[in-house]
C-alpha positions, 0 to 999 in steps of 0.5 A: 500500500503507498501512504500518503503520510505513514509516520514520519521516519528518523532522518538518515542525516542524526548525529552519531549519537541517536538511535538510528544512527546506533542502530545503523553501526550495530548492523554494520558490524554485524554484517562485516562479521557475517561477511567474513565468517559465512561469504556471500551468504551472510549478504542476503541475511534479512535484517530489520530494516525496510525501504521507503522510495517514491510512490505514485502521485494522484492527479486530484482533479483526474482519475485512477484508471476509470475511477474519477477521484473526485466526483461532485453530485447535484452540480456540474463540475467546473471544467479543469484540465490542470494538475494537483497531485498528492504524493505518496510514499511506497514502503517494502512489504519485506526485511531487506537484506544486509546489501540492500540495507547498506546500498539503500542508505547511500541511494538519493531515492530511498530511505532505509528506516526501522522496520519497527517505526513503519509497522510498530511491532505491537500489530501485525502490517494488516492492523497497520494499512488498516489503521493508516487507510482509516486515517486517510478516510478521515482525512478526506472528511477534513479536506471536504469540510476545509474546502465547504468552509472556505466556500463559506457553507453553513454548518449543519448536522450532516449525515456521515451514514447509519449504523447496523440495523439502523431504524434510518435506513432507506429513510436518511442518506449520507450528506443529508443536514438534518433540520428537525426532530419531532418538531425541534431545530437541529442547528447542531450535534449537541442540540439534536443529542439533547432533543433525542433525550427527550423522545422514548425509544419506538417514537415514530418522529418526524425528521426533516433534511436538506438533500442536495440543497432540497428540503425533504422529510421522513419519519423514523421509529426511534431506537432505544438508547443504551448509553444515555436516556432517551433514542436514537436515529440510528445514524452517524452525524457530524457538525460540517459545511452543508453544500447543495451538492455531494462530493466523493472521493475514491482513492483506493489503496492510500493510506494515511492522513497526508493527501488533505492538503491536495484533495482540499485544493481539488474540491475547491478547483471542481466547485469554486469560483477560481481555477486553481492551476490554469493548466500548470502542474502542481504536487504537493502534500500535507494534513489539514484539519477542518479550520484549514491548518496544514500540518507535517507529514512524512517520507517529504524528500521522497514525495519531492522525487516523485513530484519532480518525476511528474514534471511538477514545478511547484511543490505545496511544503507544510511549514514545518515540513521546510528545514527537512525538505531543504536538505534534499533539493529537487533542482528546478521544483521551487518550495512554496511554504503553505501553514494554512489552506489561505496560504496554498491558494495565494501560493497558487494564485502567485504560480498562475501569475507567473510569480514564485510563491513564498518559499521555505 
C-alpha cells in the first residue's frame, strides 16, 4: 500500500549519537562479521530494516484508471484540465537484506528506516494499512469540510451514514443536514443529542433534511438508547459545511492522513469560483484539519522525487515540513511554504501569475 503520510521516519542525516544512527553501526558490524565468517551468504541475511522510495502521485482533479477521484453530485463540475497531485510514499512489504540495507542508505531515492517505526511491532502490517487507510478516510472528511468552509457553507448536522440495523435506513442518506426532530431545530450535534433525550425509544418522529440543497422529510421509529436516556436515529452525524451538492472521493489503496492538503485544493478547483492551476502542474502534500491548518507529514524528500518525476514545478511544503525538505533539493521544483489552506491558494494564485510563491 503507498501512504500518503505513514509516520514520519528518523532522518538518515542524526548525529552519531541517536538511535538510528546506533542502530545503523550495530548492523554494520554485524554484517562485516557475517561477511567474513559465512561469504556471500551472510549478504542476503534479512535484517530489520525496510525501504521507503517514491510512490505514485494522484492527479486530484483526474482519475485512477476509470475511477474519477473526485466526483461532485447535484452540480456540474467546473471544467479543469490542470494538475494537483498528492504524493505518496511506497514502503517494502519485506526485511531487506544486509546489501540492500547498506546500498539503500547511500541511494538519493530511498530511505532505509526501522522496520519497527513503519509497522510498530505491537500489530501485525494488516492492523497497520488498516489503521493508516482509516486515517486517510478521515482525512478526506477534513479536506471536504476545509474546502465547504472556505466556500463559506453553513454548518449543519450532516449525515456521515447509519449504523447496523439502523431504524434510518432507506429513510436518511449520507450528506443529508438534518433540520428537525419531532418538531425541534437541529442547528447542531449537541442540540439534536439533547432533543433525542427527550423522545422514548419506538417514537415514530418526524425528521426533516436538506438533500442536495432540497428540503425533504421522513419519519423514523426511534431506537432505544443504551448509553444515555432517551433514542436514537440510528445514524452517524457530524457538525460540517452543508453544500447543495455531494462530493466523493475514491482513492483506493492510500493510506494515511497526508493527501488533505491536495484533495482540499481539488474540491475547491471542481466547485469554486477560481481555477486553481490554469493548466500548470502542481504536487504537493500535507494534513489539514477542518479550520484549514496544514500540518507535517512524512517520507517529504521522497514525495519531492516523485513530484519532480511528474514534471511538477511547484511543490505545496507544510511549514514545518521546510528545514527537512531543504536538505534534499529537487533542482528546478521551487518550495512554496503553505501553514494554512489561505496560504496554498495565494501560493497558487502567485504560480498562475507567473510569480514564485513564498518559499521555505
Amino acid at each position: 500500500m503507498a501512504s500518503a503520510a505513514a509516520p514520519a521516519p528518523p532522518s538518515q542525516q542524526s548525529d552519531l549519537s541517536s538511535p538510528v544512527v546506533t542502530r545503523r553501526i550495530a548492523v554494520l558490524v554485524v554484517g562485516a562479521v557475517l561477511l567474513l565468517a559465512t561469504g556471500l551468504v551472510g549478504a542476503v541475511v534479512p535484517v530489520p530494516y525496510v525501504a521507503q522510495v517514491p510512490g505514485p502521485t494522484y492527479n486530484t482533479l483526474g482519475s485512477i484508471g476509470t475511477t474519477k477521484i473526485i466526483t461532485v453530485a447535484g452540480r456540474t463540475p467546473n471544467h479543469v484540465d490542470g494538475n494537483l497531485n498528492l504524493t505518496t510514499v511506497g514502503v517494502t512489504r519485506g526485511r531487506l537484506s544486509l546489501v540492500q540495507t547498506i546500498r539503500g542508505w547511500f541511494a538519493k531515492d530511498v530511505a532505509v528506516v526501522p522496520e519497527d517505526a513503519v509497522y510498530p511491532p505491537d500489530q501485525t502490517q494488516q492492523q497497520t494499512q488498516k489503521q493508516n487507510r482509516e486515517q486517510f478516510l478521515t482525512s478526506e472528511q477534513a479536506a471536504e469540510s476545509a474546502a465547504l468552509g472556505h466556500l463559506g457553507y453553513p454548518a449543519k448536522v450532516v449525515v456521515q451514514g447509519t449504523t447496523p440495523g439502523s431504524p434510518s435506513a432507506g429513510k436518511l442518506a449520507e450528506g443529508d443536514a438534518i433540520e428537525s426532530v419531532g418538531g425541534r431545530p437541529t442547528p447542531d450535534t449537541a442540540t439534536l443529542t439533547t432533543a433525542l433525550q427527550s423522545i422514548p425509544g419506538g417514537t415514530a418522529v418526524p425528521v426533516t433534511y436538506t438533500r442536495l440543497g432540497q428540503p425533504g422529510s421522513t419519519t423514523v421509529t426511534t431506537g432505544t438508547a443504551t448509553d444515555r436516556s432517551g433514542s436514537v436515529l440510528g445514524i452517524l452525524v457530524s457538525d460540517a459545511p452543508s453544500a447543495p451538492f455531494d462530493v466523493n472521493i475514491q482513492v483506493a489503496d492510500v493510506g494515511g492522513p497526508s493527501a488533505g492538503l491536495m484533495l482540499t485544493l481539488g474540491i475547491l478547483d471542481l466547485v469554486g469560483t477560481t481555477d486553481l492551476t490554469d493548466g500548470k502542474v502542481v504536487a504537493g502534500t500535507g494534513t489539514i484539519d477542518e479550520k484549514g491548518t496544514v500540518g507535517p507529514i512524512g517520507g517529504i524528500p521522497l514525495k519531492m522525487v516523485a513530484a519532480k518525476g511528474i514534471g511538477a514545478k511547484t511543490f505545496l511544503t507544510p511549514a514545518a515540513n521546510c528545514a527537512e525538505a531543504k536538505k534534499s533539493p529537487q533542482p528546478g521544483l521551487t518550495l512554496a511554504k503553505v501553514a494554512t489552506l489561505d496560504d496554498a491558494l495565494r501560493a497558487l494564485a502567485d504560480v498562475r501569475a507567473g510569480r514564485t510563491p513564498p518559499t521555505c
